[in-house]
C-alpha positions as MATLAB code, in Angstrom:
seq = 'XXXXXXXXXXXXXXXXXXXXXXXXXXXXXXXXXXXXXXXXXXXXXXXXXXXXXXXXXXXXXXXXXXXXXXXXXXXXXXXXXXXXXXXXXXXXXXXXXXXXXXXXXXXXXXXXXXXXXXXXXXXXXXXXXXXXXXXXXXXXXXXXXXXXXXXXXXXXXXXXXXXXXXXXXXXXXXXXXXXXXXXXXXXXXXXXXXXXXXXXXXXXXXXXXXXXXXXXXXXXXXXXXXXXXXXXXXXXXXXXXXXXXXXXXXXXXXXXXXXXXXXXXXXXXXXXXXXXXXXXXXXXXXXXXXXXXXXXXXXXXXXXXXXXXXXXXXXXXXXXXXXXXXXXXXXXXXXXXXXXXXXXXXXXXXXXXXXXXXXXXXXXXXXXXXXXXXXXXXXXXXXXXXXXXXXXXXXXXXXXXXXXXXXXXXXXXXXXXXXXXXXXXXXXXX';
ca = [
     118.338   74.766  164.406;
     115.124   76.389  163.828;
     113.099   77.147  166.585;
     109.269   75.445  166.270;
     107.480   79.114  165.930;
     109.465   79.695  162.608;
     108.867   76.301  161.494;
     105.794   76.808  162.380;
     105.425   79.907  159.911;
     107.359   78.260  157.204;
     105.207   75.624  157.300;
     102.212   78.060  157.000;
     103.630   80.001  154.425;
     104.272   76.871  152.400;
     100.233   75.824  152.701;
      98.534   76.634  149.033;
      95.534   79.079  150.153;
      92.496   77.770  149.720;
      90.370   79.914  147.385;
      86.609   80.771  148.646;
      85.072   82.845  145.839;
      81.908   83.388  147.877;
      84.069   85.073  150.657;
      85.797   86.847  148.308;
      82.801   87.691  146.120;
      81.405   89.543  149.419;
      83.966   91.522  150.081;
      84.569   92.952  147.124;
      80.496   93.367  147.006;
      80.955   95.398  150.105;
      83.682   97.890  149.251;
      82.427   98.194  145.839;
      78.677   99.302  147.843;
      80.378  101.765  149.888;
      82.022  103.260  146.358;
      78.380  103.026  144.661;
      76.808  105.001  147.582;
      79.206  107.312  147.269;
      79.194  108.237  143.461;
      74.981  108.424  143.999;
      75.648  110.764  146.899;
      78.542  113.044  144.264;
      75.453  112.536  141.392;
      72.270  113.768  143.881;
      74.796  116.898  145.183;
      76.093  117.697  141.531;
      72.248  117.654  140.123;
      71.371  120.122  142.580;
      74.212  122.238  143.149;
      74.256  125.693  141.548;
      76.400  123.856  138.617;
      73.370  121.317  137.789;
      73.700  122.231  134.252;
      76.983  120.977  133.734;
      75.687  117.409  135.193;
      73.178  117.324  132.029;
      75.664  118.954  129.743;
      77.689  115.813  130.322;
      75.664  112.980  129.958;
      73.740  114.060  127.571;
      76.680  114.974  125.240;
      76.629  112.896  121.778;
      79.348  110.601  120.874;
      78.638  108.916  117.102;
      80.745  106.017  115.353;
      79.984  104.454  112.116;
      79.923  101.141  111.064;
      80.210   99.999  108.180;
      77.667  102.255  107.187;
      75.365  102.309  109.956;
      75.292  105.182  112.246;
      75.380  104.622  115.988;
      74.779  107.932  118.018;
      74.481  107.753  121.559;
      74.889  110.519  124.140;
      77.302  109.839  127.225;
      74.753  108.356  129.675;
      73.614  105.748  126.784;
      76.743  104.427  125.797;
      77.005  104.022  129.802;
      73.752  101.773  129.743;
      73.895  100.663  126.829;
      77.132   99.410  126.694;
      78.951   99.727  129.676;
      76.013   98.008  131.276;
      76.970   95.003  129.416;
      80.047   94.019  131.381;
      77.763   94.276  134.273;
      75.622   92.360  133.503;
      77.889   89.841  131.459;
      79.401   89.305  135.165;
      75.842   88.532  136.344;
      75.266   85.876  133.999;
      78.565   84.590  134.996;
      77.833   84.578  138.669;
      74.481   82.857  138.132;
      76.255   80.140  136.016;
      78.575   79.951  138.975;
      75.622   79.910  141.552;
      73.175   77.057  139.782;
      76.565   74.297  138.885;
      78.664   74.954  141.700;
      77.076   77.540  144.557;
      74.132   78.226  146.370;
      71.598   77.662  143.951;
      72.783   74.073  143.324;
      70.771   72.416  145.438;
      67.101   73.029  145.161;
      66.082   71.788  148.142;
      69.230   74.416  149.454;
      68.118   76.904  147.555;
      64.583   76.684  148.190;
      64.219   79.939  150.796;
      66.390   82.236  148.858;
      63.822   81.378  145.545;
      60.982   81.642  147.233;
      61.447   84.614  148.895;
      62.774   86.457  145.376;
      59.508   85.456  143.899;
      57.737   87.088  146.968;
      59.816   89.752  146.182;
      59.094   90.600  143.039;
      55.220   89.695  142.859;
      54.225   91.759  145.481;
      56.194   94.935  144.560;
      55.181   94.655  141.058;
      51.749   94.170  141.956;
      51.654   97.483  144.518;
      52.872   99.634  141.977;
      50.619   98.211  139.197;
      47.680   99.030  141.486;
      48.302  102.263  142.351;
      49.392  103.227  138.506;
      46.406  100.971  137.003;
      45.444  102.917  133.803;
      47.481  105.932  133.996;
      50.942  107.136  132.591;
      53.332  105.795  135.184;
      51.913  101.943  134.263;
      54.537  100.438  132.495;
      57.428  101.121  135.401;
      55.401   98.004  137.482;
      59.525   96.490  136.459;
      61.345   99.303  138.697;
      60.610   98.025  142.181;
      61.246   94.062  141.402;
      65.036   94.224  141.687;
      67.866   94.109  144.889;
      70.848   95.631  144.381;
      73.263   93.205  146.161;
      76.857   95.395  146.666;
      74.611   98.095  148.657;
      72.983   95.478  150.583;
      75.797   93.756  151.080;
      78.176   96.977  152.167;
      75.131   97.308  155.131;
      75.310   94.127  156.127;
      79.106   93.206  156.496;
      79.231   96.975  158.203;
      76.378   95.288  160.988;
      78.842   92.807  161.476;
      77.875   90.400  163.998;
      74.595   91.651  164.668;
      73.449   90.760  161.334;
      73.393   86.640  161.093;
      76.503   85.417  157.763;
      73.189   83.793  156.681;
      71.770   87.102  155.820;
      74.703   87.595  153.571;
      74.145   84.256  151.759;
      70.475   84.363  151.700;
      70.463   88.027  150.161;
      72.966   87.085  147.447;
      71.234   84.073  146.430;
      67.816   85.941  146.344;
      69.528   88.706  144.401;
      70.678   86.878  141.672;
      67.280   85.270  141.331;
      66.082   89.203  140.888;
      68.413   89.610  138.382;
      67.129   86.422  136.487;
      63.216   87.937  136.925;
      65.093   91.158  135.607;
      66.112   89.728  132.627;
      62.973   88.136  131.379;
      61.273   91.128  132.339;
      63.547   93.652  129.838;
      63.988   90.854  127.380;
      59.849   90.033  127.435;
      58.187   93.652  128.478;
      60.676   96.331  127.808;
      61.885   95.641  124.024;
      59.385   96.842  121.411;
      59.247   97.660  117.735;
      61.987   94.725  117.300;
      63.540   94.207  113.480;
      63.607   90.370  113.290;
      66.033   90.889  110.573;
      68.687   92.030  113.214;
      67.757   89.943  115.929;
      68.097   86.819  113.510;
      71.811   88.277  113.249;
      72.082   88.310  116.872;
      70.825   85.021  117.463;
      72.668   83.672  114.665;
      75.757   85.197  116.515;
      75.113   83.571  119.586;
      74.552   80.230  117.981;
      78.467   80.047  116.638;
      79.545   80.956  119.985;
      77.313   77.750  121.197;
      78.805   75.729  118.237;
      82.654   77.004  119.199;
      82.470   76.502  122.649;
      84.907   74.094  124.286;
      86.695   73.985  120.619;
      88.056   77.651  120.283;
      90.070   78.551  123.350;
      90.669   82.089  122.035;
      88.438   84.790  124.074;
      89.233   87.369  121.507;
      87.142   85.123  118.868;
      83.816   85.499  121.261;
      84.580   88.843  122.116;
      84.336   89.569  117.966;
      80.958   87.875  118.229;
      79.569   88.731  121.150;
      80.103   92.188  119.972;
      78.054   91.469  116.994;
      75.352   90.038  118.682;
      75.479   93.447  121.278;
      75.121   95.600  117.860;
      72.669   93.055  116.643;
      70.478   93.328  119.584;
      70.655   97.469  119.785;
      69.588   97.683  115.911;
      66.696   95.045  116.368;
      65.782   97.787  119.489;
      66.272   94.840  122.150;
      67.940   96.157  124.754;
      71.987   94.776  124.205;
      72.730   94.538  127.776;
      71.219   90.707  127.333;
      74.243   89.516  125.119;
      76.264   90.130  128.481;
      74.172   87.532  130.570;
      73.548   85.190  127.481;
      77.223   84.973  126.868;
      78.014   85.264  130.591;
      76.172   82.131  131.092;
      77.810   80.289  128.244;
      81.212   80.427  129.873;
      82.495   76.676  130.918;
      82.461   76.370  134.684;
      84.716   73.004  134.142;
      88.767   73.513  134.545;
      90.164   72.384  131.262;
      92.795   70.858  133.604;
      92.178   68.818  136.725;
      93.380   71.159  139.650;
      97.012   70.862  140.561;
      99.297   72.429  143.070;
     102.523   74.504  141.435;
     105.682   73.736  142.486;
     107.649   76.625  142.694;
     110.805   74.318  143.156;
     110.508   73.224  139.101;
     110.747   77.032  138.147;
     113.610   77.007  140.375;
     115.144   73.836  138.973;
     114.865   75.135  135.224;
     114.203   78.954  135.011;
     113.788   80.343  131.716;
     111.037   81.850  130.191;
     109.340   78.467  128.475;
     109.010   76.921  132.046;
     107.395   80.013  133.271;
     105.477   80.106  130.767;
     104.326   76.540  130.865;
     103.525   76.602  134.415;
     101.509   79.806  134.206;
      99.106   77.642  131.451;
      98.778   75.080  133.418;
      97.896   76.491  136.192;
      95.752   78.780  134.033;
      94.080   76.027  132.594;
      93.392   74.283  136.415;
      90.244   76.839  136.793;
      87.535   77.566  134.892;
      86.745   80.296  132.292;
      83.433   81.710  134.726;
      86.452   81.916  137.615;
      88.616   83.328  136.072;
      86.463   85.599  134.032;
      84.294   86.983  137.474;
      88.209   87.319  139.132;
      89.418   89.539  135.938;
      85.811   91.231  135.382;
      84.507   91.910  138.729;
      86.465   94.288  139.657;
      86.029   96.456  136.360;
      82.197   96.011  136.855;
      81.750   96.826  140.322;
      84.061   99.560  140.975;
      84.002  101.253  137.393;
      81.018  100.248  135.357;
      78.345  100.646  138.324;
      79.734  103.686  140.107;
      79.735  105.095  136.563;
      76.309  103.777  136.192;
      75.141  105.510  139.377;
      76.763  108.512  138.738;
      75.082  109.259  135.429;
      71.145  108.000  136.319;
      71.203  108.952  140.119;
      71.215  112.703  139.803;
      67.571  113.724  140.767;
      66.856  117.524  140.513;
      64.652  117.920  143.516;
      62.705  121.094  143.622;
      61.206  122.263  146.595;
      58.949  124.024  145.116;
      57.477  120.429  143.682;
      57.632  118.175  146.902;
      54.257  119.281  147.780;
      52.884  117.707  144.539;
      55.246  114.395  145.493;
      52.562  114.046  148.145;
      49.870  113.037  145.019;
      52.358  111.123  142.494;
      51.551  107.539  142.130;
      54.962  106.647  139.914;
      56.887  107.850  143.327;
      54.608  106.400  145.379;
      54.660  103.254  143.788;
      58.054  102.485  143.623;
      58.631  103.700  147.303;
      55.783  101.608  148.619;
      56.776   98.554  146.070;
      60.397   98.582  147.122;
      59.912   98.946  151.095;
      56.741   97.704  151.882;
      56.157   95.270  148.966;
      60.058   93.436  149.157;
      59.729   93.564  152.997;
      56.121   91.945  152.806;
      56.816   89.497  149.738;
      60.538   88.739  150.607;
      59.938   87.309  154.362;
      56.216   86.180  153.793;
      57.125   83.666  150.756;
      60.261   82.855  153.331;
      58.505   81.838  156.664;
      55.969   80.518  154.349;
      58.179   78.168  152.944;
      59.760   77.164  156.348;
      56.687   76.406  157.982;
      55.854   74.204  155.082;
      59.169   72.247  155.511;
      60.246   73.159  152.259;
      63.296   74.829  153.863;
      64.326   76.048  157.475;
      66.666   78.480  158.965;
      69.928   77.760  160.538;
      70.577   77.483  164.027;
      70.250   81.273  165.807;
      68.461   82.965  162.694;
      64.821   84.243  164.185;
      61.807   85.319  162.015;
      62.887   88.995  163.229;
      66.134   88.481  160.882;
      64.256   87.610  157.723;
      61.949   90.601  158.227;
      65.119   92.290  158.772;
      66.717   90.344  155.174;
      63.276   91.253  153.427;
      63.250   95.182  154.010;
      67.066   95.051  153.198;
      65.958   93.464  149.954;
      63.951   96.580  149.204;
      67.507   98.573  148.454;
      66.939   98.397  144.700;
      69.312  100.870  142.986;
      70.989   99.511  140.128;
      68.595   97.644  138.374;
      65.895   99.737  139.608;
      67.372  102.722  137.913;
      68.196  100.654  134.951;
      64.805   99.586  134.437;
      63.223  103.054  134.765;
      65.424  104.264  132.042;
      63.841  101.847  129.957;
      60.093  102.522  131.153;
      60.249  105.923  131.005;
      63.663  107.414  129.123;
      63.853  110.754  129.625;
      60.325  111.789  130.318;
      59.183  113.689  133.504;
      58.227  110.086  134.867;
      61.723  108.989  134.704;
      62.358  111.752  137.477;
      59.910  110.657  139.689;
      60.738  106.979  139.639;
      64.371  107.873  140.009;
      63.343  109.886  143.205;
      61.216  107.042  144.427;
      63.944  104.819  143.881;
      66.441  106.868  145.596;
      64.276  107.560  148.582;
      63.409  104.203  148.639;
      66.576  102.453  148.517;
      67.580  104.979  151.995;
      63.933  104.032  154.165;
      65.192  100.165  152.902;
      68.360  100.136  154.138;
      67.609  102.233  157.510;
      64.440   99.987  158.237;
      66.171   96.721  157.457;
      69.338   97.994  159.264;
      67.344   99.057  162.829;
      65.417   95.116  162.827;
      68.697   93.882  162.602;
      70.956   96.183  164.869;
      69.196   95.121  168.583;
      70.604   91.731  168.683;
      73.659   89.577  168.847;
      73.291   86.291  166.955;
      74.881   83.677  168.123;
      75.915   80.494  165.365;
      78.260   78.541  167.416;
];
C-alpha cells in the first residue's frame, strides 16, 4: 500500500506541465544578458589590451563566396551583422507575431502603457540627439539612441528580484519589442540608400511565394531556400538583409496545425516500435505552432550565440586617454549618452503616467510612479540595436567610435540609475 506522500508525487509527476513561454522567454532573456555583458566586457578589455591589434585583425579579416557569379566579400564582423544578425532578428519578428495574436500586445487597451511609453521613448531620444547634432557630421545617428535592449534589461531586473515590481519585467518586454518595430522602419525607411530596384523586386518577389506557400508547404527547408534568396536579394539591392529575418519571422503561423492534445505515454508502451514513436512525436509536433516552436529551437542560438557574437565584434571601443578630454566637446557621444539616459528616462515614464492619468491605462496594484521612472531609465540600456544601428550610420568612420562609446557608457549610467530608483523598496502584489 502506498503511503499518500508518494501518491501524492506520482500523482504530480503524472500532471502534463503547463508551458508559460513568457516565463520561460524571461529567463532565458536573463541568463542570455548576463552572457552579453560579459562578451562586451571580454570585447572593451581585448580592444584595449596591449594585443588590440589582434581584435581588428579578426573582424576585419575577409571571407568571399561566389554565387553564381556574383561576388560576396565580407570581412568577419559583416558576415556577423549582416548575416548572423538575421537569426536575431528573424526571432524578433517571431516574438512580435507571438506578442500582437496571442501575448501582451493583444489587447490594445492592455497594451496601451507599454506603446505609449516606447513612442515616448523613441521621440524624445531621437529628438535630443538630432538637436545637439543639427547640421553637422554626427546627424544621421538620431536612430542609435531609439532602441532597448531587452536580455540586459531583463538580466538587471530578475537579479533586483523582489524589489523590482514582475510588472517591470512585462512592461519592459512589451515596450521593447515595440522599439524593435520603430527599429525596423527606421533601417528599412532611413538607413538603406542607393537601392537597385532590380534586386529588391527579386526579394520581394521571394517573399511573395513564401506568402503564396504558406499553410500549403509544410517543409521549412523550402522557405529557408527562399528566404535565403530574398536575404541575398536585399544585400545586392543595398537594403540592409537583416529585414528578411523579421518579414519572414512574422509570417510564421501562430495556429497549431493540430488541436492541442495530451500524449499518452501508455500507447508507446502498448505498441513500441519505431512507427508509433514516430507518429506520436508528429502529432504532438503538429499540437503547437510553427512561431513556438521556431522561438523554442531559435532562441537559444540567437541569444546565447548570435548576440554575444554580435557584442563581441562591435563593442570593442579603443579608448584613449589621451582623447577623453576632447569627449568633453563631442556632440555624437553626447548625444547618444544624453538620448539614451535622459531622453528614454524622460520619454519612457512621461508618455506612461501620461497615459494613466488619462485613463487610457493604469498600473497594477503596488506599482508607484517611482517604478516607472525606475522602468524608463532601465529602458535607456540600448546595446544591441544601438550598436547595430551605428554601424549603419556611421560604418567604420571615426563617428562610429564615438557613438559606440556613447552607447557603451550609456547603456552602464542606464542600468545603474534605473537599478538605484528601484533598489529602496519592497513591492508588495499580494
Amino acid at each position: 500500500m502506498s503511503s499518500p506522500t508518494t501518491s501524492s508525487n506520482e500523482s504530480r509527476s503524472n500532471t502534463p506541465r503547463v508551458i508559460r513561454p513568457l516565463v520561460d522567454f524571461l529567463h532565458k532573456e536573463a541568463s542570455a544578458g548576463i552572457l552579453l555583458i560579459a562578451a562586451a566586457v571580454v570585447a572593451i578589455i581585448w580592444a584595449n589590451s596591449p594585443w588590440h591589434e589582434s581584435y581588428h585583425d579578426l573582424w576585419n579579416a575577409h571571407i568571399g563566396i561566389d554565387i553564381g557569379g556574383h561576388q560576396l566579400d565580407l570581412n568577419l564582423r559583416e558576415w556577423i551583422n549582416d548575416l548572423g544578425m538575421v537569426l536575431f532578428f528573424f526571432v524578433v519578428g517571431l516574438e512580435i507575431k507571438r506578442e500582437i495574436t496571442e501575448g501582451e500586445l493583444r489587447d490594445p487597451r492592455q497594451a496601451a502603457l507599454p506603446i505609449i511609453g516606447a513612442f515616448g521613448g523613441m521621440i524624445v531620444p531621437a529628438a535630443i540627439f538630432a538637436l545637439l547634432n543639427l547640421g553637422g557630421e554626427g546627424s544621421s545617428g538620431w536612430g542609435i539612441p531609439m532602441a532597448t535592449d531587452i536580455a540586459i534589461v531583463v538580466g538587471i531586473v530578475t537579479l533586483l528580484g523582489t524589489r523590482a515590481p514582475s510588472w517591470a519585467k512585462i512592461f519592459l518586454l512589451a515596450l521593447a519589442i515595440v522599439d524593435d518595430i520603430g527599429a525596423i522602419v527606421v533601417i528599412a525607411v532611413f538607413y538603406s540608400d542607393g537601392v537597385s530596384f532590380g534586386w529588391l523586386g527579386i526579394a520581394i518577389g521571394s517573399f511573395i511565394l513564401a506568402v503564396a506557400m504558406k499553410n500549403r508547404v509544410p517543409f521549412i527547408s523550402a522557405y529557408l531556400a527562399i528566404g535565403g534568396l530574398c536575404w541575398f536579394s536585399l544585400l545586392q539591392a543595398h537594403i540592409h538583409p537583416t529585414l528578411a529575418g523579421v518579414a519572414f519571422g512574422l509570417l510564421a503561423p501562430v495556429r497549431p496545425r493540430q488541436t492541442r492534445v495530451l500524449i499518452d505515454e501508455n500507447a508507446l508502451n502498448e505498441h513500441p516500435g519505431y512507427d508509433a514513436a514516430f507518429k506520436l512525436s508528429r502529432q504532438a509536433r503538429e499540437s503547437v505552432s510553427i512561431v513556438e516552436w521556431l522561438v523554442h529551437r531559435l532562441h537559444p542560438w540567437s541569444a546565447f550565440v548570435v548576440v554575444p557574437a554580435f557584442a563581441l565584434a562591435n563593442a570593442g571601443v579603443r579608448i584613449e586617454t589621451s582623447e577623453l578630454g576632447g569627449m568633453v566637446t563631442n556632440t555624437v557621444t553626447w548625444g547618444v549618452i544624453l538620448g539614451l539616459v535622459v531622453g528614454k528616462t524622460i520619454g519612457i515614464s512621461s508618455f506612461t503616467l501620461l497615459a494613466v492619468a488619462t485613463k487610457i491605462g493604469r498600473l497594477p496594484r503596488g506599482v508607484t510612479p517611482r517604478y516607472v521612472i525606475g522602468a524608463g531609465a532601465l529602458g535607456g540600456i540600448g546595446f544591441t540595436v544601438s550598436l547595430f544601428i551605428t554601424e549603419l550610420a556611421f560604418g567604420e568612420s571615426i563617428l562610429a567610435e564615438d557613438a559606440r562609446l556613447g552607447v557603451v557608457i550609456a547603456s552602464l549610467v542606464a542600468a545603474l540609475l534605473g537599478s538605484a530608483i528601484m533598489v529602496p523598496g519592497q513591492v508588495d502584489e499580494d
